[in-house]
PDB file with SEQRES, HELIX, SHEET and CRYST1 records, atoms N, CA, C and O in Angstrom:
SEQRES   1 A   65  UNK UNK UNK UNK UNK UNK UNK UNK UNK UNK UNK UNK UNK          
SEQRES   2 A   65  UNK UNK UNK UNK UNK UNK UNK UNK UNK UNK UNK UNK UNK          
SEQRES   3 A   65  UNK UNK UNK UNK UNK UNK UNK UNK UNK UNK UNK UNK UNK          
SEQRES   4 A   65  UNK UNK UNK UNK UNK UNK UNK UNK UNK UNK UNK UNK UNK          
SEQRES   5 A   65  UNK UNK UNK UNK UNK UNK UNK UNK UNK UNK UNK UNK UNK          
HELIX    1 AA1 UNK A   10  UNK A   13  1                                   4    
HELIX    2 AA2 UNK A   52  UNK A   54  5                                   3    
SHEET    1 AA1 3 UNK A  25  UNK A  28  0                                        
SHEET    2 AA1 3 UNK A  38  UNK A  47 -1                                        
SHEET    3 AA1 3 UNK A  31  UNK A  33 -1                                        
SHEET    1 AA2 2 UNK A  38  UNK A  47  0                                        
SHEET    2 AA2 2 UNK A  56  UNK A  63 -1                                        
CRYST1    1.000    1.000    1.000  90.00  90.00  90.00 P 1           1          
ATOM      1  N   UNK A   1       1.793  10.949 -15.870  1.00  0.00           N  
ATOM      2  CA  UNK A   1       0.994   9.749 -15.839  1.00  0.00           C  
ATOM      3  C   UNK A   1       0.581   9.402 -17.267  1.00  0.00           C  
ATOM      4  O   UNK A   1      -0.212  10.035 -17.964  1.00  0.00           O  
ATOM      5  N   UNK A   2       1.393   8.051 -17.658  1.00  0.00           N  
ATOM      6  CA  UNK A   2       0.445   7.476 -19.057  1.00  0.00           C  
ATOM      7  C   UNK A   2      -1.084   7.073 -19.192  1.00  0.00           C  
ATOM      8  O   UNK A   2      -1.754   6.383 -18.423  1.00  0.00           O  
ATOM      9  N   UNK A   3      -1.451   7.684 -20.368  1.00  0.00           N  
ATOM     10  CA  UNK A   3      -3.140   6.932 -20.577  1.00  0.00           C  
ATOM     11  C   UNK A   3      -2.374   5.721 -21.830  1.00  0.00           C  
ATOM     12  O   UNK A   3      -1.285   5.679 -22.403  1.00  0.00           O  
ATOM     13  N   UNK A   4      -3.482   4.946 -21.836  1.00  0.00           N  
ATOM     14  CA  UNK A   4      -3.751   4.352 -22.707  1.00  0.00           C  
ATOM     15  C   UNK A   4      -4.877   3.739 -23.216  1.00  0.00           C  
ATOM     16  O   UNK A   4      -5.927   4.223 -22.794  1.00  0.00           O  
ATOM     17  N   UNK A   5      -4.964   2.978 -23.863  1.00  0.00           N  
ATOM     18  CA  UNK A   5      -6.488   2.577 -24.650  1.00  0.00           C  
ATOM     19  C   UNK A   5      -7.559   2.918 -23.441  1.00  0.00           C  
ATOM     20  O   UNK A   5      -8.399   3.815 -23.504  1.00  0.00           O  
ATOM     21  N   UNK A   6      -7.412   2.251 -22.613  1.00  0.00           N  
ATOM     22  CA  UNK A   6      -8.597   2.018 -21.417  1.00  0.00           C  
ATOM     23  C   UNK A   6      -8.309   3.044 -19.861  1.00  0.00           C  
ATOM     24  O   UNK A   6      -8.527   2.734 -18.690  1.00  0.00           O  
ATOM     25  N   UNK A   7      -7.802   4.202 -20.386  1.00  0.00           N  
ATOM     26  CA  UNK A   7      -7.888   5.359 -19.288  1.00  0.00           C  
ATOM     27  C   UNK A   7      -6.301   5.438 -18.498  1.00  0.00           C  
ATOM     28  O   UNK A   7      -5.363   4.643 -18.545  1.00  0.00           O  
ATOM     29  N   UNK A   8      -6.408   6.336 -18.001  1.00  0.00           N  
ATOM     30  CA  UNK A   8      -4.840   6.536 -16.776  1.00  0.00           C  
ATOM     31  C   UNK A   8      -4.527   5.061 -16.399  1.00  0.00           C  
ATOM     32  O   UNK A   8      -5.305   4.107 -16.433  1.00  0.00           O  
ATOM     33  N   UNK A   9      -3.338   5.079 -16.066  1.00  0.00           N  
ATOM     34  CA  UNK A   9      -2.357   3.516 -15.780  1.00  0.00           C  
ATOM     35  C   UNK A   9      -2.999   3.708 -13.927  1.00  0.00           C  
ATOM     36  O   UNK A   9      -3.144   2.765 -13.149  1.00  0.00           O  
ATOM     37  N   UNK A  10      -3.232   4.920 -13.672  1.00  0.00           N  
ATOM     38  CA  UNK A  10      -3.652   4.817 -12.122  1.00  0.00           C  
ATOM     39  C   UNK A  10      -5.309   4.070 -11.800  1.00  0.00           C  
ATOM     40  O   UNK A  10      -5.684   3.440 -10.812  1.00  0.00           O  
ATOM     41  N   UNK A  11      -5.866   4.348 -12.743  1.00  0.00           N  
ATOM     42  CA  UNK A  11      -7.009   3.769 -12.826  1.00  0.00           C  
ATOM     43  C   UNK A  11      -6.539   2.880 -13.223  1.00  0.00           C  
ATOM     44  O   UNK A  11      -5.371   3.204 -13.007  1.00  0.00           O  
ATOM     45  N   UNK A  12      -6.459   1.666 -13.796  1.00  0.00           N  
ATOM     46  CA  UNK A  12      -6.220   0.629 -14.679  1.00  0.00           C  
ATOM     47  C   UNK A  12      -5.581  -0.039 -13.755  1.00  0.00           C  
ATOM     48  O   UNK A  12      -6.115  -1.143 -13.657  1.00  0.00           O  
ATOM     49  N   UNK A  13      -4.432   0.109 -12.800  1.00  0.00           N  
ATOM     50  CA  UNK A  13      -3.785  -0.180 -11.681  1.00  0.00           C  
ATOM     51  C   UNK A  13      -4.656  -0.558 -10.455  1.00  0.00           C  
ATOM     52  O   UNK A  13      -4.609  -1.693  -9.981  1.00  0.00           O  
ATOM     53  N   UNK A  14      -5.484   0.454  -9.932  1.00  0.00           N  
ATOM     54  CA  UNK A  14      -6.700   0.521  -9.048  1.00  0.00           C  
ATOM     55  C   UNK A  14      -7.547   0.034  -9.691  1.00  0.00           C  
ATOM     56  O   UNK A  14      -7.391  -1.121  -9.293  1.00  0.00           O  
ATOM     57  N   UNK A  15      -8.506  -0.041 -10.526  1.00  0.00           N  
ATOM     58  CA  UNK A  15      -9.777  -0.230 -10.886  1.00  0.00           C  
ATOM     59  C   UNK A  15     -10.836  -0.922  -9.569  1.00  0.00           C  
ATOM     60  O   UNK A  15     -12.057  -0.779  -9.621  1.00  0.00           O  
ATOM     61  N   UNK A  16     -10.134  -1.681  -8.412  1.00  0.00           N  
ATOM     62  CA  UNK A  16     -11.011  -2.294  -7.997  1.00  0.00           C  
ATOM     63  C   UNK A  16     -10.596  -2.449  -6.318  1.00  0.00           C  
ATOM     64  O   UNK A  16     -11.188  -3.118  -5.471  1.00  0.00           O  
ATOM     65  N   UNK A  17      -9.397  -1.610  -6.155  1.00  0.00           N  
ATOM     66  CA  UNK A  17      -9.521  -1.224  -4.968  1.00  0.00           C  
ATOM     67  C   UNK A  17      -7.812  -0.971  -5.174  1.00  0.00           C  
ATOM     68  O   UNK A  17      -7.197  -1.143  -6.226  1.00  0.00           O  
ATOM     69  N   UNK A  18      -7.426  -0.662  -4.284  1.00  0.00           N  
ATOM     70  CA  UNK A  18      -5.784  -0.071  -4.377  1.00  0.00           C  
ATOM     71  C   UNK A  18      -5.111  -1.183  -4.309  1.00  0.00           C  
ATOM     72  O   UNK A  18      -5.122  -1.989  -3.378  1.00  0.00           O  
ATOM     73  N   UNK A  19      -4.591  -1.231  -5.173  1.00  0.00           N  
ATOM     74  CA  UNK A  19      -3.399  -2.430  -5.815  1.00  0.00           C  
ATOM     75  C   UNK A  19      -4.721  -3.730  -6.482  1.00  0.00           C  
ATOM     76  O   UNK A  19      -4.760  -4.936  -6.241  1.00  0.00           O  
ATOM     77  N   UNK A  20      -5.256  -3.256  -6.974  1.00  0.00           N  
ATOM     78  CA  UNK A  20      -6.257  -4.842  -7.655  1.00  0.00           C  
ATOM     79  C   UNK A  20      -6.624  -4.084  -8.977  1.00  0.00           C  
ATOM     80  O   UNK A  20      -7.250  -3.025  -8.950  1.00  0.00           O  
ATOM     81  N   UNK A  21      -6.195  -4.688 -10.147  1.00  0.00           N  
ATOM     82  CA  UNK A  21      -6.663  -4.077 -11.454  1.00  0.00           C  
ATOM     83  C   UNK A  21      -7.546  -5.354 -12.038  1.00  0.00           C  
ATOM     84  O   UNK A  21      -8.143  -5.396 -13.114  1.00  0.00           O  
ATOM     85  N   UNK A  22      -7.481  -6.097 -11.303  1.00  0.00           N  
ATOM     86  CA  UNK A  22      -8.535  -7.315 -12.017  1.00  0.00           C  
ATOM     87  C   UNK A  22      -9.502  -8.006 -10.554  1.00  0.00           C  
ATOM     88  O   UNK A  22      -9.225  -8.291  -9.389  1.00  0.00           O  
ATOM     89  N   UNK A  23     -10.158  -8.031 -11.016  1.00  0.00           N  
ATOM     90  CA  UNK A  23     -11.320  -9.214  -9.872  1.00  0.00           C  
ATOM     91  C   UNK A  23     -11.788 -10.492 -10.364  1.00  0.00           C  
ATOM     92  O   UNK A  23     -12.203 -10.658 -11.511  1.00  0.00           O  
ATOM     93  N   UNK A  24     -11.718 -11.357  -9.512  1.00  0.00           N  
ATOM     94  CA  UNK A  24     -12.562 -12.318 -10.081  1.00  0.00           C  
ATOM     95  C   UNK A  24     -13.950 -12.501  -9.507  1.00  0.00           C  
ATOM     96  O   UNK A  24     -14.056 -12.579  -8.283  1.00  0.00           O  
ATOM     97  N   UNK A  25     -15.108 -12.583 -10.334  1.00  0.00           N  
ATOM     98  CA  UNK A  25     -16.754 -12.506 -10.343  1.00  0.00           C  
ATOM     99  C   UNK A  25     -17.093 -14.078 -10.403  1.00  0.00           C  
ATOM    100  O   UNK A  25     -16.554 -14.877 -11.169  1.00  0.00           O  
ATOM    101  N   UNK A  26     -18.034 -14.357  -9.501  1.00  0.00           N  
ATOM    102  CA  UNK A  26     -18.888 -15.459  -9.304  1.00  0.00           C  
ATOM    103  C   UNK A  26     -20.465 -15.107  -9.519  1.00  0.00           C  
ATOM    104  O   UNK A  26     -21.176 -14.186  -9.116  1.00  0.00           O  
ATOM    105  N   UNK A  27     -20.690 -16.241 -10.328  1.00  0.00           N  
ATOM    106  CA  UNK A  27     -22.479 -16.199 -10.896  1.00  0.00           C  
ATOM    107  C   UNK A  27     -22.795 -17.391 -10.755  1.00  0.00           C  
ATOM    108  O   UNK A  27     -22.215 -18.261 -11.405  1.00  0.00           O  
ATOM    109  N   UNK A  28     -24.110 -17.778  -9.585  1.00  0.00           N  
ATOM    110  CA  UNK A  28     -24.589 -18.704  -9.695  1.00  0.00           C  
ATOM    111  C   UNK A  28     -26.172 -18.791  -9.870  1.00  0.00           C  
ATOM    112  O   UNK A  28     -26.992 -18.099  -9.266  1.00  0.00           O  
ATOM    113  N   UNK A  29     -26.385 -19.578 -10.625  1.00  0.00           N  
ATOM    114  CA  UNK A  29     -28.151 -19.515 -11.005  1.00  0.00           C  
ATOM    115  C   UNK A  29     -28.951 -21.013 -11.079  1.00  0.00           C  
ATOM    116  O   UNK A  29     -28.305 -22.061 -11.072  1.00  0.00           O  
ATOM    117  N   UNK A  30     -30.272 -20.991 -11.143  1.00  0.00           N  
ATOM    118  CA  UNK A  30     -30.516 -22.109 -10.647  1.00  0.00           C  
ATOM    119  C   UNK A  30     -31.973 -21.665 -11.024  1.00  0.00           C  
ATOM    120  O   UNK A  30     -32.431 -20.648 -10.502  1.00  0.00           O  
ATOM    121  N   UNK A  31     -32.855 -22.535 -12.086  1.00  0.00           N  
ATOM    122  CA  UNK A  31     -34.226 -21.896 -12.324  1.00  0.00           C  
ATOM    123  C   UNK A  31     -35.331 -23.222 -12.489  1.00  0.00           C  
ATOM    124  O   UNK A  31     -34.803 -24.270 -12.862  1.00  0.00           O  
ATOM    125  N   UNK A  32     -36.505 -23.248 -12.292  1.00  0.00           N  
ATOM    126  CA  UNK A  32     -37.452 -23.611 -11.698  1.00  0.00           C  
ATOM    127  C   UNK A  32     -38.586 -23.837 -13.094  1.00  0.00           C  
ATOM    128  O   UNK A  32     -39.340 -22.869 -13.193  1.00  0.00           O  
ATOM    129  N   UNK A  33     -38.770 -24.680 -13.918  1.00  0.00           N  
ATOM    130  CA  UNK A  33     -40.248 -24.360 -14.731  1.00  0.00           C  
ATOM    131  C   UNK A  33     -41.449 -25.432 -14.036  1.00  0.00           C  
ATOM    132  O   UNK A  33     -41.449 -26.661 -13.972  1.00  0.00           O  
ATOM    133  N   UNK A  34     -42.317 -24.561 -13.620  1.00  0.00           N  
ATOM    134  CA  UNK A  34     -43.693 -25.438 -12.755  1.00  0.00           C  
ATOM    135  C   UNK A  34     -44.290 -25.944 -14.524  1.00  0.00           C  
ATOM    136  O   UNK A  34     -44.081 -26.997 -15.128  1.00  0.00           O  
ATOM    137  N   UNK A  35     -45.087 -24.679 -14.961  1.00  0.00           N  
ATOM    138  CA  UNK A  35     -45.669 -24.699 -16.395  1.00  0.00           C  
ATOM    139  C   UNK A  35     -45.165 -24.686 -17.692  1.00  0.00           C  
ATOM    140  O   UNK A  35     -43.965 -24.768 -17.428  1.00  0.00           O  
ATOM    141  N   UNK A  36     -45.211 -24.653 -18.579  1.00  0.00           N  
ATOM    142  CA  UNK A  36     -44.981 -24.241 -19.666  1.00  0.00           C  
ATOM    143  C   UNK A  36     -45.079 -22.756 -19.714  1.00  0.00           C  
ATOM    144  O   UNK A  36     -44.442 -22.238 -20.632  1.00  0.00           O  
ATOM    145  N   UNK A  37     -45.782 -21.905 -18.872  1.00  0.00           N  
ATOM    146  CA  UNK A  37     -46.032 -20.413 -18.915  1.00  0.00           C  
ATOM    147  C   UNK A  37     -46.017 -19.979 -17.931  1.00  0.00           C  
ATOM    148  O   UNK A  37     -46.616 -18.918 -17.752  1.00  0.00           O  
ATOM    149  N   UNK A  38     -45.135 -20.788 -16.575  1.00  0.00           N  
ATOM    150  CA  UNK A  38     -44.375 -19.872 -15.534  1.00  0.00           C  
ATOM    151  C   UNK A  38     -43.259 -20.730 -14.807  1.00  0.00           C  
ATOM    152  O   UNK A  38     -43.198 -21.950 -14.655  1.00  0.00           O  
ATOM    153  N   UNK A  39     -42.456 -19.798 -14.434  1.00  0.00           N  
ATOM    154  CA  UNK A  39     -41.170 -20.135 -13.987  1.00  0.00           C  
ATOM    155  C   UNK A  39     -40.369 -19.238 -12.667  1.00  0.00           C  
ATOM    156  O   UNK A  39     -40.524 -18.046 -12.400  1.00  0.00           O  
ATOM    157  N   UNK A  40     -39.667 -20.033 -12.114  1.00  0.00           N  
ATOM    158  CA  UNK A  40     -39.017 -19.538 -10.996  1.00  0.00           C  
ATOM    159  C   UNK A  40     -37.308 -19.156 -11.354  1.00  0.00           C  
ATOM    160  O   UNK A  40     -36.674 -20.006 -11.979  1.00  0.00           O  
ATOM    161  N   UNK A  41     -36.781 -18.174 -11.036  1.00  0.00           N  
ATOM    162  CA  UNK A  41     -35.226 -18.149 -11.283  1.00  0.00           C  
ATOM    163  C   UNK A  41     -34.510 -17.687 -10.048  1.00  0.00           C  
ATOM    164  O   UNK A  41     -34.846 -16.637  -9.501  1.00  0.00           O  
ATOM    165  N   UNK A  42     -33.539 -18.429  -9.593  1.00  0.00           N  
ATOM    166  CA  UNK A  42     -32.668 -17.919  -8.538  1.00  0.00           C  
ATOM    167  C   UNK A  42     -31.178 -17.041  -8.738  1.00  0.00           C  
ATOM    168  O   UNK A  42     -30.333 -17.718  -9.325  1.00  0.00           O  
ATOM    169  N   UNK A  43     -30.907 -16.223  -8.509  1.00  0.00           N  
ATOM    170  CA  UNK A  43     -29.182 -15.532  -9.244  1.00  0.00           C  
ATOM    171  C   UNK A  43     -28.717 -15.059  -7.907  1.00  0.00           C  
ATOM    172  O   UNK A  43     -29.346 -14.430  -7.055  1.00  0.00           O  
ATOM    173  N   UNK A  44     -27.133 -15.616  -7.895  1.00  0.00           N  
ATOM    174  CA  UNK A  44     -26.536 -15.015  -6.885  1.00  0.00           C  
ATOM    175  C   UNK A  44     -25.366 -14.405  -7.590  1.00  0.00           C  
ATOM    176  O   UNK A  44     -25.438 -14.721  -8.777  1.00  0.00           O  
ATOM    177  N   UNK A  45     -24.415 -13.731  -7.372  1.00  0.00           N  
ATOM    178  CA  UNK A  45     -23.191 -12.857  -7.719  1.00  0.00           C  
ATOM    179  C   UNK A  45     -22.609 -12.517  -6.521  1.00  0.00           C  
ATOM    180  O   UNK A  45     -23.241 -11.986  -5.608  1.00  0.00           O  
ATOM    181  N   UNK A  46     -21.142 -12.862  -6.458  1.00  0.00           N  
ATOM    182  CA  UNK A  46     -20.154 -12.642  -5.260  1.00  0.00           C  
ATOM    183  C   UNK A  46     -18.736 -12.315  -5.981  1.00  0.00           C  
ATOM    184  O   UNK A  46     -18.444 -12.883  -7.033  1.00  0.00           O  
ATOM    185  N   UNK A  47     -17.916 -11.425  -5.403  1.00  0.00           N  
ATOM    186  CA  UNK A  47     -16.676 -11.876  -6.254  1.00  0.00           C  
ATOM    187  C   UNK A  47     -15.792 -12.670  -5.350  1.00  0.00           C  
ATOM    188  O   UNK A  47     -16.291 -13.470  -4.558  1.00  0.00           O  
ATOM    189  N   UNK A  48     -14.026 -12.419  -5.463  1.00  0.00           N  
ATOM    190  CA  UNK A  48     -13.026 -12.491  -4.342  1.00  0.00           C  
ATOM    191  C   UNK A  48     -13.218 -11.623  -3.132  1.00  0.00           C  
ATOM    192  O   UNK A  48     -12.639 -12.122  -2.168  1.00  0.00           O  
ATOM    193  N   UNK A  49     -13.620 -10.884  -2.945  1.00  0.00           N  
ATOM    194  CA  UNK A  49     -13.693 -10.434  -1.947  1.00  0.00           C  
ATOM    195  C   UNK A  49     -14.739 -10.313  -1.023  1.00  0.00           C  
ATOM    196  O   UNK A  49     -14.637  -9.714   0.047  1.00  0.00           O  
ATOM    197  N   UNK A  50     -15.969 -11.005  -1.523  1.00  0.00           N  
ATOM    198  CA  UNK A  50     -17.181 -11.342  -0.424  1.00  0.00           C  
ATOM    199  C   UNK A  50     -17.467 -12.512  -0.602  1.00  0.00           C  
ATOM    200  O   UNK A  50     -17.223 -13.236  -1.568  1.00  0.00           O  
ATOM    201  N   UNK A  51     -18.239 -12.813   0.767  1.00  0.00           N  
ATOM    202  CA  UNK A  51     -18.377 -14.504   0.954  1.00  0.00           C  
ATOM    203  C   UNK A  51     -19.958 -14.186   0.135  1.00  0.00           C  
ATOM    204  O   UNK A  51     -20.501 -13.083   0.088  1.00  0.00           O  
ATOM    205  N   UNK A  52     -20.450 -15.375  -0.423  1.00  0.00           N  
ATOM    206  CA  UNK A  52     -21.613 -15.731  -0.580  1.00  0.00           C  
ATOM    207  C   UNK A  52     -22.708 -14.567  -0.835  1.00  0.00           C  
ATOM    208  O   UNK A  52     -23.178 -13.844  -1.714  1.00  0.00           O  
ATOM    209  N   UNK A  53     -22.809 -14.976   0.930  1.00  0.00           N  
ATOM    210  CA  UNK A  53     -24.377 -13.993   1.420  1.00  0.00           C  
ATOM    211  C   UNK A  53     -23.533 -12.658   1.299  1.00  0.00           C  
ATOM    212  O   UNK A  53     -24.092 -11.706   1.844  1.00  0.00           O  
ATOM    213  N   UNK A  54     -22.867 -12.502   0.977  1.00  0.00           N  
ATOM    214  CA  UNK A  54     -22.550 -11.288   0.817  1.00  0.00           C  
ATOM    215  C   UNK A  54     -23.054 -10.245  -0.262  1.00  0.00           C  
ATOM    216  O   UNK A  54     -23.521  -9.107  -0.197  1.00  0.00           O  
ATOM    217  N   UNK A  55     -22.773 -11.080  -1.224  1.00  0.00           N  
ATOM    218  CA  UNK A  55     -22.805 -10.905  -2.650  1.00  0.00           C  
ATOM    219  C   UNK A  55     -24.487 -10.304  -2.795  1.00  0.00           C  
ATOM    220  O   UNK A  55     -25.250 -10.080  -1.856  1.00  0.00           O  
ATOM    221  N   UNK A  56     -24.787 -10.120  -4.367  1.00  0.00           N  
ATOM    222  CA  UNK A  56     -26.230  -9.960  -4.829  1.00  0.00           C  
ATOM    223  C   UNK A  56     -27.087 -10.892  -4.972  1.00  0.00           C  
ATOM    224  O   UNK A  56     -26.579 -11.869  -5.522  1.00  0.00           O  
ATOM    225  N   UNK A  57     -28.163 -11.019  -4.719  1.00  0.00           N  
ATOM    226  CA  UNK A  57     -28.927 -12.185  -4.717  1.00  0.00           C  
ATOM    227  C   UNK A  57     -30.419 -11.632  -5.205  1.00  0.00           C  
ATOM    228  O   UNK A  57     -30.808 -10.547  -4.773  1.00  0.00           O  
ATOM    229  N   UNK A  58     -31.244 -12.410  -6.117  1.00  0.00           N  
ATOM    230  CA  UNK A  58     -32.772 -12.380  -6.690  1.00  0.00           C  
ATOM    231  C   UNK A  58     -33.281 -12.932  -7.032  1.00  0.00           C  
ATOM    232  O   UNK A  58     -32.912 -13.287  -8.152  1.00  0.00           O  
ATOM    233  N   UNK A  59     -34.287 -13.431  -6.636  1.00  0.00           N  
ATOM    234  CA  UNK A  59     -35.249 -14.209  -7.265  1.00  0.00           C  
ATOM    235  C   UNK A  59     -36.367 -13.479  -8.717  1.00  0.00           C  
ATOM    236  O   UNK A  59     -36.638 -12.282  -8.813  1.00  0.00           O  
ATOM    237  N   UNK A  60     -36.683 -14.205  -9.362  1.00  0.00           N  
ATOM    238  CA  UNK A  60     -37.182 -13.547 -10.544  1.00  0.00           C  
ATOM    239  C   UNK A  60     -38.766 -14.845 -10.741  1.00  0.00           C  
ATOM    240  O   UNK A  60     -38.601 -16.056 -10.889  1.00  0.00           O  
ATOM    241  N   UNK A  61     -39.921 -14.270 -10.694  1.00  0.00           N  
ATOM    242  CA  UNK A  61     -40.947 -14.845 -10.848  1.00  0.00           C  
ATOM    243  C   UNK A  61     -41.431 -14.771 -12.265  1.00  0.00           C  
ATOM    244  O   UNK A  61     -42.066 -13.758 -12.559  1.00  0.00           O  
ATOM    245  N   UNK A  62     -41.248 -15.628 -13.141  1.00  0.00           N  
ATOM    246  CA  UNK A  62     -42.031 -15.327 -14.307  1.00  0.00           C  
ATOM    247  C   UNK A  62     -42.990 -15.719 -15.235  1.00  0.00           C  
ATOM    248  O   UNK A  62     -42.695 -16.678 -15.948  1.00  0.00           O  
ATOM    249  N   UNK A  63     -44.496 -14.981 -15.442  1.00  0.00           N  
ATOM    250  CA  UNK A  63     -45.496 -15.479 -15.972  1.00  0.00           C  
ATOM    251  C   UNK A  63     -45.607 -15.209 -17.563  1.00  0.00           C  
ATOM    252  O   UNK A  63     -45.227 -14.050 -17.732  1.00  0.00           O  
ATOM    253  N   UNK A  64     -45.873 -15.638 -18.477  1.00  0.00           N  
ATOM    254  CA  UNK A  64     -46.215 -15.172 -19.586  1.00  0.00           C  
ATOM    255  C   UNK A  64     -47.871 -15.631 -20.176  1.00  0.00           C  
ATOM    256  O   UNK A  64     -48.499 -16.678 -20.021  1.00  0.00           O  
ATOM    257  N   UNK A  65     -48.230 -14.326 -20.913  1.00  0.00           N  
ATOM    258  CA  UNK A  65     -49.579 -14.289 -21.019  1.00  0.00           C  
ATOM    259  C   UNK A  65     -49.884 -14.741 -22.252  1.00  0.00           C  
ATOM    260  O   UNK A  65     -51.060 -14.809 -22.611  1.00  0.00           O  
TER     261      UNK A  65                                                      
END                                                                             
């Protein structure tokens, strides 16, 4: 088995499930300023292989003092 720069050709081959060496990643965000010194942020992350709600999702509340 060859390595090269970035590990075994079996890894590099697999990396992301058997027979997928690449994925494609979805980021969607969407943020909120009420104040000048607070804010709302929405983040979702899905790739090819999950729908939506599948994916990661957070809301982020933020105050500064």
């Amino acid at each position: 088995m060859a390595n090269d720069l970035s590990g075994s050709k079996s890894y590099v081959d697999n990396a992301y499930g058997e027979g997928m060496s690449s994925i494609f990643v979805n980021e969607f965000a969407v943020s909120y300023q009420f104040t000048p010194r607070f804010n709302v942020r929405y983040f979702a992350n899905w790739t090819q292989q999950q729908r939506y709600f599948e994916g990661d999702q957070r809301v982020e509340f933020n105050y500064q003092f």
